[in-house]
C-alpha positions in Angstrom: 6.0 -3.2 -16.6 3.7 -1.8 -19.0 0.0 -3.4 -18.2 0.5 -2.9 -14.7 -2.1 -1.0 -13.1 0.0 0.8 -10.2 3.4 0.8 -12.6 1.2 3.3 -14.5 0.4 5.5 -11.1 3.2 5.6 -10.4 4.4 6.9 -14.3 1.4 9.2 -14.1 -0.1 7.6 -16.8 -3.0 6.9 -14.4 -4.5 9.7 -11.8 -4.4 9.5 -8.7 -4.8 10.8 -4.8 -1.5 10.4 -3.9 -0.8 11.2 0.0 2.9 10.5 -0.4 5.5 10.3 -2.5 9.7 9.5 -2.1 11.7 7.8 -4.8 11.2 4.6 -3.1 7.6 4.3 -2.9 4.1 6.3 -3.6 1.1 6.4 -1.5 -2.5 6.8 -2.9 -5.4 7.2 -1.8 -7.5 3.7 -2.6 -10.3 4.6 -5.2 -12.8 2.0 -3.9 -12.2 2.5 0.2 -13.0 0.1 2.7 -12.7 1.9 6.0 -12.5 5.7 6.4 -8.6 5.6 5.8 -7.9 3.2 3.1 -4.4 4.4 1.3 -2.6 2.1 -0.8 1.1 1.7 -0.1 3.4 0.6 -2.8 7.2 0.1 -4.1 8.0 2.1 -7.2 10.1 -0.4 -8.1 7.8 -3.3 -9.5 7.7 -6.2 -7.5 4.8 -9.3 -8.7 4.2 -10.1 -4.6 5.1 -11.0 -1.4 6.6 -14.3 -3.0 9.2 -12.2 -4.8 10.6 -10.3 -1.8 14.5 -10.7 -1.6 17.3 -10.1 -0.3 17.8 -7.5 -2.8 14.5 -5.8 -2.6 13.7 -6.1 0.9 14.8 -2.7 2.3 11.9 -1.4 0.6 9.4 -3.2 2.7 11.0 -1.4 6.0 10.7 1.8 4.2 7.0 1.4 3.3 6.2 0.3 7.0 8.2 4.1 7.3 5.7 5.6 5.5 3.0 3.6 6.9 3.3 5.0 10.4 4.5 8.8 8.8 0.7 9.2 7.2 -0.8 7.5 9.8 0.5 10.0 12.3 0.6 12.8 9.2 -3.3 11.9 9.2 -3.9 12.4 12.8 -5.3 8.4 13.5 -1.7 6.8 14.8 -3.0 7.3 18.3 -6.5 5.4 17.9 -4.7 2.6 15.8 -4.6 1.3 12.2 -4.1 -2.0 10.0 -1.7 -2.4 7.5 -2.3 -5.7 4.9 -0.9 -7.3 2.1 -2.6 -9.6 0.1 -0.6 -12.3 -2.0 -1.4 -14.3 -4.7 -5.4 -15.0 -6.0 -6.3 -17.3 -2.2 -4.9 -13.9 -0.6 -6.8 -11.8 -2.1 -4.4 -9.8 -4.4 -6.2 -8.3 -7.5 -3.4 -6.2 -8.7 -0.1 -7.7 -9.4 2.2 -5.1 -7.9 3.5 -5.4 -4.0 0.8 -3.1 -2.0 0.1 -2.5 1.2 -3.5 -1.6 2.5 -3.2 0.9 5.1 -6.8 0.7 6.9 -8.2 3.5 9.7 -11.1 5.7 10.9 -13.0 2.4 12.2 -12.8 -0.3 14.6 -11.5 -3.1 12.3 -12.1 -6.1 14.3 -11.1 -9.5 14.2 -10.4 -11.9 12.0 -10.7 -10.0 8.9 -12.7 -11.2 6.0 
């Protein structure tokens, strides 16, 4: 997709801090952080949202929660703990539209989130 923020990441079109990187899915570091760990998770392949998860793109999801708990151990906070979150659609709180994952650490995170 050609407009898409994290589609042009992911073509290099676009710096960033990546942490990881397969050819399923690149890791970044988010450029506006909202906890001392805040990396943003996403599929390479481009998928809108949660609402278009199938049956046919689904295996990426396990692979990201992979990756998740590889930089969160990788990192050195897997022991004290760590969020991961996925916004969906404009009442969730997704601004970019490309399936992401916000993996959150370094603080207490407390709950119910915002």
């Amino acid at each position: 997709m050609t407009d898409c923020l994290f589609c042009k990441i992911i073509d290099g079109q676009i710096p960033s801090s990546k942490v990881y990187e397969d050819e399923f899915v690149l890791a970044f570091r988010d450029i506006d952080p909202q906890a001392p760990q805040h990396i943003i998770i996403i599929p390479k392949e481009h998928i809108k949202s949660a609402n278009d998860i199938t049956a046919e793109n689904s295996a990426v999801i396990g692979k990201i929660f992979e990756v998740a708990a590889k930089i969160a151990k990788d990192l050195g906070f897997a022991d004290n703990g760590f969020r991961v979150v996925n916004n969906c659609g404009e009442d969730g709180g997704q601004t970019v539209s490309h399936l992401h994952f916000h993996l959150l650490a370094g603080r207490n995170l407390g709950w119910p989130p915002g």
